[in-house]
C-alpha positions as CSV (number, residue, x, y, z in Angstrom):
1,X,-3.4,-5.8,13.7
2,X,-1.6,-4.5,10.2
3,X,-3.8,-3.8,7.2
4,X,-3.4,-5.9,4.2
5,X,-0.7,-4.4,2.3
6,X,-1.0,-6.4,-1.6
7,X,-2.0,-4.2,-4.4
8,X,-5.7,-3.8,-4.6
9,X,-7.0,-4.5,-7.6
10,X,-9.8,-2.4,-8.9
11,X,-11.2,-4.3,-12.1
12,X,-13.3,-6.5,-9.3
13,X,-15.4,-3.8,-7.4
14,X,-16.6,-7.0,-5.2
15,X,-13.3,-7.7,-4.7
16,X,-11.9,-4.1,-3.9
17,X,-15.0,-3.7,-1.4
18,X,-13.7,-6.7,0.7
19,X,-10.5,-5.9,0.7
20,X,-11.4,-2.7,2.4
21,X,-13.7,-4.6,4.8
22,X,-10.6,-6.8,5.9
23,X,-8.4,-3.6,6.1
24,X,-11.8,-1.8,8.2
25,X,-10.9,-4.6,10.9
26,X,-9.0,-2.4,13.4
27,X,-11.3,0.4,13.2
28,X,-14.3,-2.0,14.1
29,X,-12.6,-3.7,16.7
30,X,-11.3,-0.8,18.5
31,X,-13.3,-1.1,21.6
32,X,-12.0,-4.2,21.9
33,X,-8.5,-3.4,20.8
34,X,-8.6,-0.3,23.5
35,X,-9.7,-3.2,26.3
36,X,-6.3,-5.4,25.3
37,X,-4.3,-2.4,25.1
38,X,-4.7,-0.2,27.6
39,X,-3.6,-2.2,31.2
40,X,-5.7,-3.2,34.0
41,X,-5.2,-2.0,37.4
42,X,-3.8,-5.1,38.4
43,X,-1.3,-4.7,35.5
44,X,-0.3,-1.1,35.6
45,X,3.2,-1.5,36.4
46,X,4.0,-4.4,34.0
47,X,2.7,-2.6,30.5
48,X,3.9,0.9,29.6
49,X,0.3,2.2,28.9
50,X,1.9,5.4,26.9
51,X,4.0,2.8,24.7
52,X,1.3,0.5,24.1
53,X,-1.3,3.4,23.1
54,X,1.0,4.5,20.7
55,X,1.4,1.9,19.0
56,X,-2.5,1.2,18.8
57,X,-2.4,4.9,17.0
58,X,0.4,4.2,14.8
59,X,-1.9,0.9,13.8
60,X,-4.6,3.2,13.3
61,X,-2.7,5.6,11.0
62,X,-1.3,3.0,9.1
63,X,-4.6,1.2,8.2
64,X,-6.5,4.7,7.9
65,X,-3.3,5.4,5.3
66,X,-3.3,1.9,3.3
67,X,-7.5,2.4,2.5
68,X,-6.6,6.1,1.4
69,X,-3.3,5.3,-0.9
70,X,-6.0,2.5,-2.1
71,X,-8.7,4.4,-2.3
72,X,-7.1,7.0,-4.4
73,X,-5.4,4.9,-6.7
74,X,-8.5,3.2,-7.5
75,X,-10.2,6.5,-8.3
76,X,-7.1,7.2,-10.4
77,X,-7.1,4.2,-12.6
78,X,-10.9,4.0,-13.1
79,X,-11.0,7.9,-13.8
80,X,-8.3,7.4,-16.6
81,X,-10.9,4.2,-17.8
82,X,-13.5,6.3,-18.0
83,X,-11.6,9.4,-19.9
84,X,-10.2,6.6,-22.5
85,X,-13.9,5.3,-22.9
86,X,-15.4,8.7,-23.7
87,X,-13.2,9.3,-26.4
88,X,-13.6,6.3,-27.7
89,X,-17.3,6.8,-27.3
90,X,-17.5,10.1,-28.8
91,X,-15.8,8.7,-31.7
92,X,-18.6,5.6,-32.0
93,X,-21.6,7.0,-30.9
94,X,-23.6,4.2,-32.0
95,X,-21.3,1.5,-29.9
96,X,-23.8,0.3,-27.4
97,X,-21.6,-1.6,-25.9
98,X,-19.0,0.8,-25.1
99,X,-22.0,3.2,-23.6
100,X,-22.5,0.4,-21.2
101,X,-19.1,0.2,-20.1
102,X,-18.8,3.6,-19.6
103,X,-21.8,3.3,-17.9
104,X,-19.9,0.7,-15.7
105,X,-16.4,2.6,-15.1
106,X,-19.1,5.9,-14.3
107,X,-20.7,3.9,-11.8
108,X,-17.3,2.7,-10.1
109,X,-16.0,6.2,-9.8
């Protein structure tokens, strides 16, 4: 159960929030992921329990590491939006347009 790996793109916040709802999949599964992984008694000796735990926490660190990385570069781009757009604002101050999409990029962040 990878995370989506594409590039997120941030210009669409709907977008960007379901993206990280499809890559929130393992992490709300997990009780259920935890029942699949970890063997029954009756299957103790054909699943290496340590093996298959492992790689339920290496799909756990890679998903928790995809949002981040995402996360952050979102928070980058927008950021560098927003610092473009105040110095365009401060040299328009009567653009109320540009106040409402700074507005915008302020409210992404």
């Amino acid at each position: 159960m990878a995370a989506p790996s594409g590039a997120a793109s941030c210009e669409d916040f709907a977008e960007f929030q379901e993206l990280l709802r499809v890559m929130r999949t393992i992490d709300d599964r997990i009780v259920h992921e935890l029942n699949t992984t970890i063997p029954t008694a009756s299957f103790v000796g054909k699943i290496d329990a340590g093996q298959t735990c492992k790689e339920l926490y290496q799909s756990l660190m890679d998903a928790h590491s995809s949002r981040e990385r995402i996360i952050k570069n979102c928070i980058a781009q927008t950021s560098s939006v927003v610092k473009t757009l105040r110095e365009e604002r401060e040299k328009a101050q009567d653009d109320v347009a540009l106040l409402k999409q700074l507005r915008k990029e302020q409210t992404k962040v």
